[in-house]
Backbone as numpy.savetxt, mean C-alpha at the origin, in Angstrom:
# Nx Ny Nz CAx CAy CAz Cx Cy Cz
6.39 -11.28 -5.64 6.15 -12.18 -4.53 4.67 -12.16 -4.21
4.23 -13.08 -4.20 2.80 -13.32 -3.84 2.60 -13.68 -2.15
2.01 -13.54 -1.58 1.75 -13.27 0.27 0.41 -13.82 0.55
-0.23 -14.79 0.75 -1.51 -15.09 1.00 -2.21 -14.25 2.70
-2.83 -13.93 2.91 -3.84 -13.34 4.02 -4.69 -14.36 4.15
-5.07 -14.59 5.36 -5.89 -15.35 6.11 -7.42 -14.38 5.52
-8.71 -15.66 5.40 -9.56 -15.68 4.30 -10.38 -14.70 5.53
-10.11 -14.45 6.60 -10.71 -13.67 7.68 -9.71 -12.40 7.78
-9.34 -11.81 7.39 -8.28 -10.68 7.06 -8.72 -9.24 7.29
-8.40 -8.51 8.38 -8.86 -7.03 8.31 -7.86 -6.04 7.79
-6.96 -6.69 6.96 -6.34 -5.70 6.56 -6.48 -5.06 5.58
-7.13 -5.82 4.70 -8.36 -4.46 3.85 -9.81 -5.36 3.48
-10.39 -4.50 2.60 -11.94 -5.19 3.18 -12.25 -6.01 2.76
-13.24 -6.54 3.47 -13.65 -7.72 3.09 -14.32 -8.22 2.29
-14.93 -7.36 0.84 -15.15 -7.24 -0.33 -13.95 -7.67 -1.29
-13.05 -8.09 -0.89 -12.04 -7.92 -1.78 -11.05 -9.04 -1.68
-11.13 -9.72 -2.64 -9.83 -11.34 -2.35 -8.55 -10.84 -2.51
-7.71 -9.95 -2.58 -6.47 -9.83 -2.75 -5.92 -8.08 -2.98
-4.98 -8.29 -2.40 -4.05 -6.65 -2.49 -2.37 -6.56 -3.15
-2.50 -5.44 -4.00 -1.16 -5.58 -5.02 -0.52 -4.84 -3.67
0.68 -5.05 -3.88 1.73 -4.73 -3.03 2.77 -4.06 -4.12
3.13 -2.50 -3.86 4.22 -2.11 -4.89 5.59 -1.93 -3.95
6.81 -2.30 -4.06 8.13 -1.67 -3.69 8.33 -0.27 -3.92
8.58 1.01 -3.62 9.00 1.62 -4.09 10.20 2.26 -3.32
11.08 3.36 -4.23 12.04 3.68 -3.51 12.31 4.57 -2.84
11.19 5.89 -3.08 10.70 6.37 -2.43 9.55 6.94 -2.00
8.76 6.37 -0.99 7.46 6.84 -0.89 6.87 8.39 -0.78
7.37 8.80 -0.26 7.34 10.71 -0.03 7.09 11.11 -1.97
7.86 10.94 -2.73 8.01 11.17 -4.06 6.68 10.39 -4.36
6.82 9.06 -4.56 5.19 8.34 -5.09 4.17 8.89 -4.63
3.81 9.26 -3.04 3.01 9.86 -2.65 2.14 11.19 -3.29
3.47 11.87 -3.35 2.76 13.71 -3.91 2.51 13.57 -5.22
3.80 12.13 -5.81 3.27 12.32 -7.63 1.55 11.96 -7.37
1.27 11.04 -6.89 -0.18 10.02 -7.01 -0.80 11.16 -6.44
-0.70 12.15 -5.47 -2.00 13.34 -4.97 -2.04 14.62 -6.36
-1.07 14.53 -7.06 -0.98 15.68 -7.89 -1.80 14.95 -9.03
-2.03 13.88 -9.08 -2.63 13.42 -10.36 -4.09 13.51 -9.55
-4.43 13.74 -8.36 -5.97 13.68 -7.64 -5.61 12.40 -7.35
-5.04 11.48 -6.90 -5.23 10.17 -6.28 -5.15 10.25 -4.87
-6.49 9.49 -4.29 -6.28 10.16 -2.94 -5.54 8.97 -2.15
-4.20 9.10 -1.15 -3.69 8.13 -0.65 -3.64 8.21 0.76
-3.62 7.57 1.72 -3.47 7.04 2.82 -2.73 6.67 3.42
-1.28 7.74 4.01 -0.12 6.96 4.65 -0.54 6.48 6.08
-0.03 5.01 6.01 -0.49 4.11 7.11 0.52 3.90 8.27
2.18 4.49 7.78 2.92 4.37 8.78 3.96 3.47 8.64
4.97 3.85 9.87 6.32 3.07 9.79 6.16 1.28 10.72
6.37 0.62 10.44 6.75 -0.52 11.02 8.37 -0.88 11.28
8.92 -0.61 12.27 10.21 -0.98 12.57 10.79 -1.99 11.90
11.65 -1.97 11.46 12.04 -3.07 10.66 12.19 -3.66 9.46
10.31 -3.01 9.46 10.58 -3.32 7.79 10.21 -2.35 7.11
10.11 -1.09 7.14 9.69 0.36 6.48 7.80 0.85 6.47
7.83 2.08 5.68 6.64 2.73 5.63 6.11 2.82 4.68
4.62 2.70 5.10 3.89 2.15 3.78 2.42 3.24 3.66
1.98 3.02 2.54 0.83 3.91 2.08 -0.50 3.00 1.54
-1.27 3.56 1.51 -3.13 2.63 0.16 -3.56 3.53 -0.09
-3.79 2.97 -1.07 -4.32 3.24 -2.05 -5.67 2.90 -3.11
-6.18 2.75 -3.99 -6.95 2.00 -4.57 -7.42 1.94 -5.96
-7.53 1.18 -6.70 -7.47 1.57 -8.23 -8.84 2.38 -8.80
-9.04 2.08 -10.04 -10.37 2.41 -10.15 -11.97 1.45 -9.82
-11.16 0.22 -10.07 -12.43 -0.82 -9.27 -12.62 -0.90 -8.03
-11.63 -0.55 -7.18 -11.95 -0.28 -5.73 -10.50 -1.31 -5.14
-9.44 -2.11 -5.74 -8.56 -3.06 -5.68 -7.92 -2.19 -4.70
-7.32 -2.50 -3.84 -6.77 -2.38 -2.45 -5.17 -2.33 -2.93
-4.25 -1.14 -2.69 -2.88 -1.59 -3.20 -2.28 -0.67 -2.37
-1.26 -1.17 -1.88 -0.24 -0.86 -0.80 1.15 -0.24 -1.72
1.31 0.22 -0.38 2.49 0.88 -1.54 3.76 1.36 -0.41
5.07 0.32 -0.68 6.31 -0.01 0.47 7.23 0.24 0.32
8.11 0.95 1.12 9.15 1.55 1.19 9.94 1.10 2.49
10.47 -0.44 1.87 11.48 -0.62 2.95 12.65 -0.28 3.65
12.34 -0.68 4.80 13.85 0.10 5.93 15.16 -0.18 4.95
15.77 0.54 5.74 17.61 0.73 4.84 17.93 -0.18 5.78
18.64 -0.75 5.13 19.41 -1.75 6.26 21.32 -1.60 6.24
């Protein structure tokens, strides 16, 4: 699914036209695998509703989120 952001967007910087968005199923697990490899990540928190999410960033500096939606 592709998600467009408004071209004025602070949700990541403003160096940057676009952010990958991953599903995963569980973030706690993605998390410690990605710190055990040295990746440093950033949990950003729960949003009611629709689950908790993490960033991340590649090696060019690409902005990537990483989601673990609510159980419904």
């Amino acid at each position: 699914m592709f998600a467009p952001f408004a071209a004025d967007t602070d949700y990541f910087a403003a160096d940057k036209t676009f952010m990958l968005n991953f599903r995963v199923g569980s973030l706690d697990a993605m998390v410690a695998q990605l710190e055990d490899a040295g990746i440093p990540v950033k949990m950003v928190g729960d949003m009611p509703g629709i689950g908790r999410f993490a960033h991340l960033s590649d090696p060019e500096g690409t902005p990537i989120e990483l989601w673990e939606p609510e159980e419904s």
